[in-house]
DSSP file (Angstrom, degrees, kcal/mol; ACC not computed):
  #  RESIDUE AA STRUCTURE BP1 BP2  ACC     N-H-->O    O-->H-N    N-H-->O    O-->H-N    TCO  KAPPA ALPHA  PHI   PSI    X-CA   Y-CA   Z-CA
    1    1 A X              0   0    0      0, 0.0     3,-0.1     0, 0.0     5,-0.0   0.000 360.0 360.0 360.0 150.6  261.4  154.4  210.9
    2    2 A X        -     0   0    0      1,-0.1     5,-0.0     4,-0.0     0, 0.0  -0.213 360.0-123.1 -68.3 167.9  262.0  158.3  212.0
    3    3 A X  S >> S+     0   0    0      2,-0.1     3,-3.7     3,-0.1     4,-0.6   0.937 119.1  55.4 -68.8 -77.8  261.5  161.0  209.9
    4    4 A X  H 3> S+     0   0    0      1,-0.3     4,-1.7     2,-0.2     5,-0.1   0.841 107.4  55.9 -32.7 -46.8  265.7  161.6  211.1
    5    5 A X  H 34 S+     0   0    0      2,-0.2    -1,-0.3     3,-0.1    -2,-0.1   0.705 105.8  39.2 -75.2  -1.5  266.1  158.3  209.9
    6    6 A X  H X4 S+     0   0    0     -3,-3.7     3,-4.0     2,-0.2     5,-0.4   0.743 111.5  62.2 -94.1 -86.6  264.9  158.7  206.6
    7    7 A X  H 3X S+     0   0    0     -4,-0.6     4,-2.1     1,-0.3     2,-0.3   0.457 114.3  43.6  -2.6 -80.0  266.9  162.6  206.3
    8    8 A X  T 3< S+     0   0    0     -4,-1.7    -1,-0.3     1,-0.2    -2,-0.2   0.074 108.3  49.1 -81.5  18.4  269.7  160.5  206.9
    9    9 A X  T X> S+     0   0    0     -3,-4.0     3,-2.6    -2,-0.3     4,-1.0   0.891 113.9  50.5 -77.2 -91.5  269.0  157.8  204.6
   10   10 A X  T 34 S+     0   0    0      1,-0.3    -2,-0.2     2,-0.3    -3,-0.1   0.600 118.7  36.6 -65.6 -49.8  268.3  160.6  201.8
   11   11 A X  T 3< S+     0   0    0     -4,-2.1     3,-0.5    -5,-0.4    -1,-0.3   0.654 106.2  63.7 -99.9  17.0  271.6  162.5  202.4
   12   12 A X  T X4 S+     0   0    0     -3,-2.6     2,-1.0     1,-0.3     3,-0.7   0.864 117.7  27.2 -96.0 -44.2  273.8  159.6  203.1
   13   13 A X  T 3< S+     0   0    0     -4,-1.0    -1,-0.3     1,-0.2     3,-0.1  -0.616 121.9  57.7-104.4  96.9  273.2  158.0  199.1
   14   14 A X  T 3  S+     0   0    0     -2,-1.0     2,-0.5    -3,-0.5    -1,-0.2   0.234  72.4 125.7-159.9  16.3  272.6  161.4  197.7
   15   15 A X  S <  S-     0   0    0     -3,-0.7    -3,-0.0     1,-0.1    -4,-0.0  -0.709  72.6-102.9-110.0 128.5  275.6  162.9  198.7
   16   16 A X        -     0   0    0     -2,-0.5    -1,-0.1     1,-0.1    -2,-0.0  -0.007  42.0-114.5 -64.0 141.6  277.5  164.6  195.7
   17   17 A X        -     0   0    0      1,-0.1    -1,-0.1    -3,-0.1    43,-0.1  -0.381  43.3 -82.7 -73.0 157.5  280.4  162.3  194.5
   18   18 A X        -     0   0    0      4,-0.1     2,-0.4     1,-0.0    -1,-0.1   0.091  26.2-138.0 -47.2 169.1  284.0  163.6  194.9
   19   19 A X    >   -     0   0    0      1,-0.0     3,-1.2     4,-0.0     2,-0.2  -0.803  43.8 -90.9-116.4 162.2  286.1  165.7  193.1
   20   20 A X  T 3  S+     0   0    0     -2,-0.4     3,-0.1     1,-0.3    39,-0.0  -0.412 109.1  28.5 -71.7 140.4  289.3  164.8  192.7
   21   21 A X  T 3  S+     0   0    0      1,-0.3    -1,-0.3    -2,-0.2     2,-0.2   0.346  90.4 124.6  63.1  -4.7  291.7  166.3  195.7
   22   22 A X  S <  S-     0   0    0     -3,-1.2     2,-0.3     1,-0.1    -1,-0.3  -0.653  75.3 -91.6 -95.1 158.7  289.1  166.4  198.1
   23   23 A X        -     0   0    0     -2,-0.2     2,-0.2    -3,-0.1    -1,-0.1  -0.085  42.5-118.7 -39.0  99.8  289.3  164.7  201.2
   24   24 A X        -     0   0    0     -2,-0.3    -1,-0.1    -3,-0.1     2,-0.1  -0.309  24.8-119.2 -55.3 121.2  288.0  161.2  201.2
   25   25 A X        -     0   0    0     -2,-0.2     2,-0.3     1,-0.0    -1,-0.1  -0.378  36.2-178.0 -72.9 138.6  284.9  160.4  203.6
   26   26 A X        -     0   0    0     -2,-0.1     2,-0.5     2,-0.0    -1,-0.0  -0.989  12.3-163.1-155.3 127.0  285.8  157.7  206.0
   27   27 A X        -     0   0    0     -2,-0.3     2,-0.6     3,-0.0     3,-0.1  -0.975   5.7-166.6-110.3 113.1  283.5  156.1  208.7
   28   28 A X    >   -     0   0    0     -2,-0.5     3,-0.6     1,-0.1    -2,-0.0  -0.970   5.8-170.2-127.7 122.2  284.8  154.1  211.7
   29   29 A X  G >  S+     0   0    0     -2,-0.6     3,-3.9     1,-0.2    -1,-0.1   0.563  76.1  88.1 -87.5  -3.7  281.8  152.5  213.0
   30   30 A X  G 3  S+     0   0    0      1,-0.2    -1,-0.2    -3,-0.1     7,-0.1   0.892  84.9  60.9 -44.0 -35.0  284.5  151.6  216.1
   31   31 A X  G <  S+     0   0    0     -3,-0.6     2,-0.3     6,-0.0    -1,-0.2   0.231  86.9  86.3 -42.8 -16.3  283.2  154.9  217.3
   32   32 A X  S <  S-     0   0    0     -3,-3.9     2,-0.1     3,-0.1    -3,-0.0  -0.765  83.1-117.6-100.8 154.8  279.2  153.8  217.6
   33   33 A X     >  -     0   0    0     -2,-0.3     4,-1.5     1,-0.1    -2,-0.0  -0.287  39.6 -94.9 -63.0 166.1  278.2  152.3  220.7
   34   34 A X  H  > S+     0   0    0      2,-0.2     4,-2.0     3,-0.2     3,-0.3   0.893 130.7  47.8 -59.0 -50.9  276.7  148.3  220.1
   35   35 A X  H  > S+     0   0    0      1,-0.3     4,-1.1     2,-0.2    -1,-0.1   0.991 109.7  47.6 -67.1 -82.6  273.2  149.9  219.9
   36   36 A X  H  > S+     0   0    0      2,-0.2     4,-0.9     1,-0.2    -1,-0.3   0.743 111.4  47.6 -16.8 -57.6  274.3  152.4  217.7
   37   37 A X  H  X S+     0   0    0     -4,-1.5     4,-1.4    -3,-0.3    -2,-0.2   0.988 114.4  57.0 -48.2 -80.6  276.3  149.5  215.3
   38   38 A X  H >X S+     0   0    0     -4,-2.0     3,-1.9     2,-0.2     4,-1.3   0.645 109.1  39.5  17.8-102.9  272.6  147.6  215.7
   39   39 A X  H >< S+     0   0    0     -4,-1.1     3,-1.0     1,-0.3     4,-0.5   0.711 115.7  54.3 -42.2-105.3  270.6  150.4  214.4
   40   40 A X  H 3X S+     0   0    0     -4,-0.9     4,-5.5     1,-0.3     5,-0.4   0.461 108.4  46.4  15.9 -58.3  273.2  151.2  211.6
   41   41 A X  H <X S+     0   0    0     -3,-1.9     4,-5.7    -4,-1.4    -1,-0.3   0.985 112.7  49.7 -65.7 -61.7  273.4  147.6  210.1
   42   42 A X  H << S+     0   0    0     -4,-1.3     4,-0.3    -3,-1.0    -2,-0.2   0.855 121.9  40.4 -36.3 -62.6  269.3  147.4  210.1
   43   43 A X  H >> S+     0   0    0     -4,-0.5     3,-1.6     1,-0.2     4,-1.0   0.882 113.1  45.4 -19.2 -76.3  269.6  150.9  208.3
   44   44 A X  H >X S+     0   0    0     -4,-5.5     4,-0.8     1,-0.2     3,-0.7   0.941 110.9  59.3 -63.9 -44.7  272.3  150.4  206.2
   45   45 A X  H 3< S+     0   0    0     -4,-5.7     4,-0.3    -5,-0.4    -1,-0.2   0.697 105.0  53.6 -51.5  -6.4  270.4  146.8  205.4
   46   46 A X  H <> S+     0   0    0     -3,-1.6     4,-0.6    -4,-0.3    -1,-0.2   0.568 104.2  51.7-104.8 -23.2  267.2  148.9  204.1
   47   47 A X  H X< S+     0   0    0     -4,-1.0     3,-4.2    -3,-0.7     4,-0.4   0.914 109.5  51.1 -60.7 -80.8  268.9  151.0  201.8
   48   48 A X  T 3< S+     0   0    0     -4,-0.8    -2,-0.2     1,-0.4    -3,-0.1   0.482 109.8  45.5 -24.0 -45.2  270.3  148.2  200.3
   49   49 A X  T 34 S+     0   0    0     -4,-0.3    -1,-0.4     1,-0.2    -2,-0.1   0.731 104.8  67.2 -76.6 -13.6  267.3  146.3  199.8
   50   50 A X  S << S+     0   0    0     -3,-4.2    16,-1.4    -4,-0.6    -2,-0.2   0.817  73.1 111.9 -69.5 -45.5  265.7  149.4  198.5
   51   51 A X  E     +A   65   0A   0     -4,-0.4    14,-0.3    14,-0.2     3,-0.1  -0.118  27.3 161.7 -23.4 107.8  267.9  149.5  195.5
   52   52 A X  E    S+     0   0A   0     12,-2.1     2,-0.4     1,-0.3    13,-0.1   0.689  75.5  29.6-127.1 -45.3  266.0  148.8  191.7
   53   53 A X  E     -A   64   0A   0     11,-0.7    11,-1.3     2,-0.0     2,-0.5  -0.912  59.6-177.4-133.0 144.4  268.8  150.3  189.7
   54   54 A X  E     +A   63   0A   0     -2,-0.4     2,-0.3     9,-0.2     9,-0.2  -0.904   8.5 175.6-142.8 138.5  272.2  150.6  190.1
   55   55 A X  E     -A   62   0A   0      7,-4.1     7,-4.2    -2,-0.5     2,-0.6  -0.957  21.0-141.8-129.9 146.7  275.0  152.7  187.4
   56   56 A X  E     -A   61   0A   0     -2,-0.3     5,-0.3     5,-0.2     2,-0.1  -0.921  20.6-168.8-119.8 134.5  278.3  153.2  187.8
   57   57 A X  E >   -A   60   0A   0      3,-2.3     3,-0.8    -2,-0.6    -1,-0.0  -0.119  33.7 -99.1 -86.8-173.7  279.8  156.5  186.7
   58   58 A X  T 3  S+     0   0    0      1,-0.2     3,-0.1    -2,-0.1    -1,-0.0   0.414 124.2  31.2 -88.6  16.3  283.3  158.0  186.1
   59   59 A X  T 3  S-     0   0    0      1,-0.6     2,-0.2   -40,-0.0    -1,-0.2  -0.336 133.8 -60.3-167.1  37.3  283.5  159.7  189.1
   60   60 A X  E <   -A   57   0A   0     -3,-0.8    -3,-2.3   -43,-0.1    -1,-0.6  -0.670  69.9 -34.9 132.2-178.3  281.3  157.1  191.3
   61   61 A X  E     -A   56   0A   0     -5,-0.3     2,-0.7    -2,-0.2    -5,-0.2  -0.756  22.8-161.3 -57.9 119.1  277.7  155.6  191.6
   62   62 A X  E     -A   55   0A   0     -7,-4.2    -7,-4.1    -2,-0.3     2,-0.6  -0.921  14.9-170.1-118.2 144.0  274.5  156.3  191.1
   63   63 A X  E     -A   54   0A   0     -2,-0.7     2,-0.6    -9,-0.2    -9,-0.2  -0.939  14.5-152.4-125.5 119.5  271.5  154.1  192.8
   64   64 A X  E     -A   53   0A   0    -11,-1.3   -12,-2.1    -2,-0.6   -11,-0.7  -0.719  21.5-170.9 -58.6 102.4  267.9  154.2  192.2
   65   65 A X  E     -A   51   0A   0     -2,-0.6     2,-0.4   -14,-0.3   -14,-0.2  -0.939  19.3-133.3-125.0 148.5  265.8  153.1  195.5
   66   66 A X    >   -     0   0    0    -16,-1.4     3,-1.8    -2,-0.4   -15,-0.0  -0.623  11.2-152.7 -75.5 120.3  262.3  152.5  195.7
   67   67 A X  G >  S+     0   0    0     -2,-0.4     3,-0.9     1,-0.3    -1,-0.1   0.698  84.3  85.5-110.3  12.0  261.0  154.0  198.4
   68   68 A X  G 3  S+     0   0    0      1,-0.3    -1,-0.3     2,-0.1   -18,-0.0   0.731  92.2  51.2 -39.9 -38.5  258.5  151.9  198.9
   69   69 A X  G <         0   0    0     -3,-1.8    -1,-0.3     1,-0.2    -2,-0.1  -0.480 360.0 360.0-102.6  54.5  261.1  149.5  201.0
   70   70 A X    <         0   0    0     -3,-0.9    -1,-0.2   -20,-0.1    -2,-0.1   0.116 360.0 360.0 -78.6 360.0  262.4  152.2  203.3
């Protein structure tokens, strides 16, 4: 894995939960090329596995990841 791919590992779950009125963050992976999807799932499948703790808050999620599995 990249150093870019970690950055964007690191601010994709670290990224401050909403406030209330703000715009909701919205992804449409329709937009990625196949390669692009690819890469993405494998990604998004290494956070996931990464995970040791997970708490839910009142204004979202927080996840623990090991970063040992990155």
């Amino acid at each position: 894995m990249t150093i870019t791919s970690r950055a964007w590992i690191v601010l994709a779950v670290s990224a401050p939960a909403q406030k209330p009125g703000d715009t909701p963050l919205a992804c449409n992976l329709n937009t990625l090329t196949h390669d692009e999807r690819e890469r993405h799932h494998k990604l998004s499948g290494k956070v996931f596995s990464a995970v040791v703790q997970r708490r839910e808050l009142g204004d979202g999620y927080n996840f623990r990841l090991d970063p040992s599995r990155l």
